[in-house]
C-alpha positions as a printed Julia matrix, in Angstrom:
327×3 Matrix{Float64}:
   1.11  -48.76  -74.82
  -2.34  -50.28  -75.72
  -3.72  -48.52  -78.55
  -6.96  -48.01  -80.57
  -6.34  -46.63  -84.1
 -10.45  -45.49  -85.3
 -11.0   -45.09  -88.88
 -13.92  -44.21  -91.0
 -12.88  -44.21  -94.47
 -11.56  -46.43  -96.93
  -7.94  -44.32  -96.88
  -8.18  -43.91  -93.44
  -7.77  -47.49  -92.67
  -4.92  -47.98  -94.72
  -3.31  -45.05  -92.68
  -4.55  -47.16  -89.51
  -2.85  -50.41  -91.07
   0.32  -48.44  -91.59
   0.59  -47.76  -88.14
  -0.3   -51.04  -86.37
   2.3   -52.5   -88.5
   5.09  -49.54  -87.5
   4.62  -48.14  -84.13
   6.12  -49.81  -81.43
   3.26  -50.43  -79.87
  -0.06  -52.95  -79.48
  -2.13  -51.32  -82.2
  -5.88  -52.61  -82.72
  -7.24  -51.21  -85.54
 -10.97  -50.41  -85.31
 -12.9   -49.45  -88.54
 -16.84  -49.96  -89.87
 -16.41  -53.2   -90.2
 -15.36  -53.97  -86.31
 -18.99  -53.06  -85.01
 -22.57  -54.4   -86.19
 -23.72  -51.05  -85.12
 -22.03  -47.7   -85.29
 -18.42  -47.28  -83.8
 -19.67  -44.12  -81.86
 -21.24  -46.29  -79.85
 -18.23  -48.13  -78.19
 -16.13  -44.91  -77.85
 -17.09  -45.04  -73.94
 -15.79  -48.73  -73.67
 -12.68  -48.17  -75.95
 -12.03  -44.55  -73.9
 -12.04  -46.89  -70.76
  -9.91  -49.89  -72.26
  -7.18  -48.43  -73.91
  -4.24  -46.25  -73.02
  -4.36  -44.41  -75.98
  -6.51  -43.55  -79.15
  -5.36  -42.44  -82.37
  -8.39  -41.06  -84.98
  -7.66  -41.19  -88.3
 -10.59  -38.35  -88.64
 -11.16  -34.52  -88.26
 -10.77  -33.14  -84.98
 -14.5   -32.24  -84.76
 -15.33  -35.72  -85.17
 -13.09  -36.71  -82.33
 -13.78  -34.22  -79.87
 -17.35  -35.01  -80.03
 -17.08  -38.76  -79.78
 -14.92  -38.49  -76.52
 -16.32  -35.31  -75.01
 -19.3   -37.48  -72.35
 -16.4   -39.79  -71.45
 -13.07  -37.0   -70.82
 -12.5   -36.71  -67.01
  -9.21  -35.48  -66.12
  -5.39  -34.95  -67.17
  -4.05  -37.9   -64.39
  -6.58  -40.79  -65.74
  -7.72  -39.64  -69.49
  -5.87  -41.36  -72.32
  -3.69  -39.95  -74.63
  -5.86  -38.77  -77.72
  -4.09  -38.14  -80.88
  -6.17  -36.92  -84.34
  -4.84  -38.14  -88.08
  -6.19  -36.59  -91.36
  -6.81  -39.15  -93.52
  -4.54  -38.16  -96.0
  -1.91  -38.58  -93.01
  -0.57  -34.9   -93.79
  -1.32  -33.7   -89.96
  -0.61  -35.73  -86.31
  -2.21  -33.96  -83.42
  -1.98  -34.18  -80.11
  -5.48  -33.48  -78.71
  -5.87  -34.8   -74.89
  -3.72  -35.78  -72.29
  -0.33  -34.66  -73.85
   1.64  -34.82  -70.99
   0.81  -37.5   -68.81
  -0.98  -39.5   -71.07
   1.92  -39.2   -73.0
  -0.4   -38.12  -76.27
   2.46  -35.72  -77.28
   4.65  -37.79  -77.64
   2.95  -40.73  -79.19
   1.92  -37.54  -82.12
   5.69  -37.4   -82.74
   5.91  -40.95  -83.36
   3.07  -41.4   -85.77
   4.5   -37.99  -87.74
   7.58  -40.21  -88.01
   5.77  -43.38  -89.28
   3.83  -41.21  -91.95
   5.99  -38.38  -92.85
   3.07  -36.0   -91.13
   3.66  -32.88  -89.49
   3.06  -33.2   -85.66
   1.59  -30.55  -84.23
   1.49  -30.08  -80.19
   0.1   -26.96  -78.57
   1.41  -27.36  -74.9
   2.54  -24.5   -73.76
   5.63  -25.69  -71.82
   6.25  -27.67  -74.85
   6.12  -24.57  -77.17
   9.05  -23.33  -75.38
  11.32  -26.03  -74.93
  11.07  -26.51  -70.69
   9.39  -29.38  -68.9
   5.84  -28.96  -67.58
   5.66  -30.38  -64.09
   3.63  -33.17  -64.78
   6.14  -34.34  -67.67
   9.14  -34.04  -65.79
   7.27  -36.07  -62.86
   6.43  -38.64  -65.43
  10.27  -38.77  -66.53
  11.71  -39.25  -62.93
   8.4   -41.6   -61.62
   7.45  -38.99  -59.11
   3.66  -38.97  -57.87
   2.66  -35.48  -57.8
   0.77  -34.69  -54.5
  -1.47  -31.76  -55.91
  -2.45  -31.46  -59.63
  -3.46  -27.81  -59.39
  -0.07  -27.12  -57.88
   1.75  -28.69  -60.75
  -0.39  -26.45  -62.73
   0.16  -23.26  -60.93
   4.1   -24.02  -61.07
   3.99  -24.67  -64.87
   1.88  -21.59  -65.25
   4.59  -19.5   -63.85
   7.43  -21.41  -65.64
   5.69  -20.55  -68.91
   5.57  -17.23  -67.31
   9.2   -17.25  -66.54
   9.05  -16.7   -62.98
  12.39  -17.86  -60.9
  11.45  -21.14  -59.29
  13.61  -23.16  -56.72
  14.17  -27.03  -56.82
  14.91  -29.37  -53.77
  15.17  -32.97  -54.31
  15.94  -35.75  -52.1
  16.56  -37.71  -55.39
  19.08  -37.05  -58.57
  17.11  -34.81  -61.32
  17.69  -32.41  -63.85
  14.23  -30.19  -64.38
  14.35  -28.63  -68.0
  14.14  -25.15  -67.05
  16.47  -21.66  -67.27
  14.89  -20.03  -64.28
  16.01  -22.09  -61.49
  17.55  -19.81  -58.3
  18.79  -20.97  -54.88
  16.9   -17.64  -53.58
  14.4   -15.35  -54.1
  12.67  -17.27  -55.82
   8.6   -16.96  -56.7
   7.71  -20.48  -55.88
   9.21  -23.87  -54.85
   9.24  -27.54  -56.47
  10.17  -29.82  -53.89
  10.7   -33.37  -54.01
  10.77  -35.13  -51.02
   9.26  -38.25  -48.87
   8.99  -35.99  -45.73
   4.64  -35.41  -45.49
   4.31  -32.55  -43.88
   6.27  -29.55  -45.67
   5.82  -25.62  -45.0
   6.18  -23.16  -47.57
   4.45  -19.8   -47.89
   4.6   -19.2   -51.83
   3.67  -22.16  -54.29
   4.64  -24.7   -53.75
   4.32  -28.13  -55.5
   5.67  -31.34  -53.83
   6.34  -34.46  -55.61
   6.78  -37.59  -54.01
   9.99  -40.04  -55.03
   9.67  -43.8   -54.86
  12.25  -43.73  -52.34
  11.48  -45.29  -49.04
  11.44  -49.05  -48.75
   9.99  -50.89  -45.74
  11.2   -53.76  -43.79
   8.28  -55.8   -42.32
   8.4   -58.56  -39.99
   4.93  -60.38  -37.97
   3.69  -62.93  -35.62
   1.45  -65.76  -37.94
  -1.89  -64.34  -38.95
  -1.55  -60.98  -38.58
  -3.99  -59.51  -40.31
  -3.85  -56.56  -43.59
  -5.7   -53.91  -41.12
  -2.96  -54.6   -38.28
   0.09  -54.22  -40.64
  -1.15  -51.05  -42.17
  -1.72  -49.78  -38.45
   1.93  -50.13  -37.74
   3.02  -48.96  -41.01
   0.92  -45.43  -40.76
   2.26  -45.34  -36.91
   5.54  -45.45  -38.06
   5.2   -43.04  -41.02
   3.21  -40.68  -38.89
   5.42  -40.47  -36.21
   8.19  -39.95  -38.42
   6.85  -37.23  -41.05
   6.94  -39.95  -43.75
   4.85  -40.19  -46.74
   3.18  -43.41  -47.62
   2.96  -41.99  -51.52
   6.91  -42.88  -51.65
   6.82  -46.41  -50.48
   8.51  -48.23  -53.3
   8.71  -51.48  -51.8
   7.77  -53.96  -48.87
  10.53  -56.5   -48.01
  10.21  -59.87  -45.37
  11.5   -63.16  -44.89
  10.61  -66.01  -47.09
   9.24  -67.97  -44.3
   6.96  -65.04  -44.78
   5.91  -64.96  -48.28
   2.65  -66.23  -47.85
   1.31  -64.5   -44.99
  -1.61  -62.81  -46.33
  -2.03  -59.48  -44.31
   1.66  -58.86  -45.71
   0.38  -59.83  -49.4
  -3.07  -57.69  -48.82
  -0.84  -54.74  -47.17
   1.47  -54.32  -49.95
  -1.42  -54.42  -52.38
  -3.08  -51.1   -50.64
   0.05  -49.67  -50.09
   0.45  -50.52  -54.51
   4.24  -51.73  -54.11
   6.32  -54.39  -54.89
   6.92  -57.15  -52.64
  10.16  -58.27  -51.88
  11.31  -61.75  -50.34
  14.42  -62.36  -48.83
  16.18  -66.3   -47.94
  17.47  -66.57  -44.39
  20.77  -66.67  -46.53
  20.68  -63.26  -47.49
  19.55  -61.88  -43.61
  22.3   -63.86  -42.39
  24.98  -61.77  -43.88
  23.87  -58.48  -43.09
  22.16  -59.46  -39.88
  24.89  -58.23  -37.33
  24.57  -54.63  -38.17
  21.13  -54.78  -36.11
  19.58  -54.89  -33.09
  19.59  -59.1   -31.79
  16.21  -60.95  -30.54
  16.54  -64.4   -29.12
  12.85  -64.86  -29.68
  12.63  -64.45  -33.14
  16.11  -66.33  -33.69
  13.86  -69.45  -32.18
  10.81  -68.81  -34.43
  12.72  -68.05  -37.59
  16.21  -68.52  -37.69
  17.73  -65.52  -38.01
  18.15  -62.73  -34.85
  16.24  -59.78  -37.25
  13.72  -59.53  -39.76
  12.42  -56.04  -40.68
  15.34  -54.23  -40.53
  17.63  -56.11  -42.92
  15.14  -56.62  -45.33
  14.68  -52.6   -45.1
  18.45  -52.76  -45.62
  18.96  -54.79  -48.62
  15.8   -52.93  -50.1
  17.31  -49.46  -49.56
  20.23  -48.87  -48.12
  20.28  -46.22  -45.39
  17.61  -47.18  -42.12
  15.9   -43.82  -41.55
  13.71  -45.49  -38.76
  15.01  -48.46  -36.92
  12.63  -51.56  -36.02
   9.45  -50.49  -34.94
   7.08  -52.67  -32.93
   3.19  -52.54  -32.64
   1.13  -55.52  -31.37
   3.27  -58.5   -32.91
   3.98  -56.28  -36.25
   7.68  -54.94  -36.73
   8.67  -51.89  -39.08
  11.87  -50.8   -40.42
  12.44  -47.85  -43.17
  15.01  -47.13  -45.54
  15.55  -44.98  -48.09
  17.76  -44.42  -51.62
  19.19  -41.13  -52.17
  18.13  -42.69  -56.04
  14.52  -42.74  -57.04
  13.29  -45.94  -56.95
């Protein structure tokens, strides 16, 4: 974690040096001397750049240097507040996702402070959605759902867990029935429920892709949302694109997997060749690239288990697999 450590006073910085030399992480300590002007007025830039902050301060003075620039739980960073006499460590924004509540613990334990963290999840010992989504890499669909289903989980209402992936949810209250509202995790997109309900998307589902030369980002991204559309996928739990190495430079694959925001995975004719008689045979692309399959091996050694066998639209062909592991 990128981190800016702000101090004001002389004891404050050594507090700050303390830290950059113990926490685990890339510490850059900012003080009076930094700036030719005030530090106030780089807090917007700093709030922007880093992934956390740690004030060495009061929590009046922090609140109202990042109040203009705080915009919501999924993209603020994690804010944590530091007397500067190091007795206190505070987690003040973005506890959970940020991950502020935890980086509060670690500074207590780098200056002997007392951390103090006023989640209410946290207060009694379950998981809040959003931190159990961060634990497992899930992408949660709807924030205010998360919230609602934490709300009740503070509240102790029964709540029932599906999961197309391996999990353990820190909670006493789960039921198989009866229950006052669902947490589902799955890759399928459309999902009915009528109570809350709060779906979270695994990295699960891994795409074999195979094209004619030149096919273009906006053509590949056609087929892909076909596919996924036609087969009640979600493209939140694509985890990773796989194709040919004869294919590694074509650049609507490149640009595709860069607006889908997944890895990109090439495969030698080598490794297609030993898993290629489990599919489907084409003469024509055995002559243009040596093997008798493209997209639905590479699905294969991806993932696993083919969910949707190969696919074609307009020269593009799709294969999907998926892991019963996340990601």
């Amino acid at each position: 974690m990128k981190l800016a450590c702000i101090s004001f006073t002389s004891s404050g910085q050594k507090i700050s040096y303390k830290l950059q030399k113990n926490l685990k992480h890339d510490v850059i300590e900012i003080n009076k001397e930094t700036f030719d002007d005030k530090i106030k007025n780089h807090i917007k830039e700093i709030f922007n750049s880093y992934e956390g902050i740690i004030f060495v301060s009061s929590t009046g003075i922090a609140v109202r240097m990042i109040a203009p620039y705080v915009k919501d739980k999924t993209r603020d960073p994690a804010v944590v507040v530091v007397d500067d006499v190091g007795k206190y460590s505070i987690s003040l924004l973005s506890g959970h996702i940020g991950g502020a509540n935890e980086l509060a613990v670690e500074v207590s334990n780098v200056l002997k402070a007392l951390p103090i963290v006023t989640t209410a999840s946290d207060g009694r010992g379950i998981d809040a959605v959003d931190v159990f989504a961060k634990r497992y890499g899930l992408k949660i669909e709807d924030m205010e759902q998360a919230k609602i289903l934490t709300s009740m989980m503070v509240e102790g209402k029964n709540i029932k867990l599906l999961s197309e992936v391996n999990v353990n949810l820190n909670y006493p209250n789960i039921v198989e029935d009866n229950e006052d509202g669902l947490i589902m995790i799955s890759s399928n997109e459309k999902i009915k429920y009528n109570k809350p309900i709060c779906i979270l998307r695994p990295k699960n589902l891994y795409l074999g892709i195979g094209c004619r030369k030149g096919k273009s980002k906006e053509e590949i991204l056609k087929a892909v949302h076909k596919v996924f559309h036609e087969n009640n996928l979600s493209l939140n739990s694509i985890k990773s694109i796989g194709t040919i190495d004869i294919k590694k430079d074509e650049k609507g694959i490149i640009e595709a997997s860069r607006e889908l925001k997944c890895d990109m995975k090439i495969f030698s004719k080598e490794d297609i060749e030993k898993v290629q008689s489990k599919f489907t045979e084409s003469n024509f692309v055995l002559s243009n690239v040596g093997v008798t399959s493209v997209c639905e091996p590479c699905a294969y050694l991806l993932g696993g288990e083919i969910i949707v066998k190969k696919t074609a639209l307009n020269g593009v062909t799709v294969a999907v697999s998926r892991r019963s592991e996340n990601g």
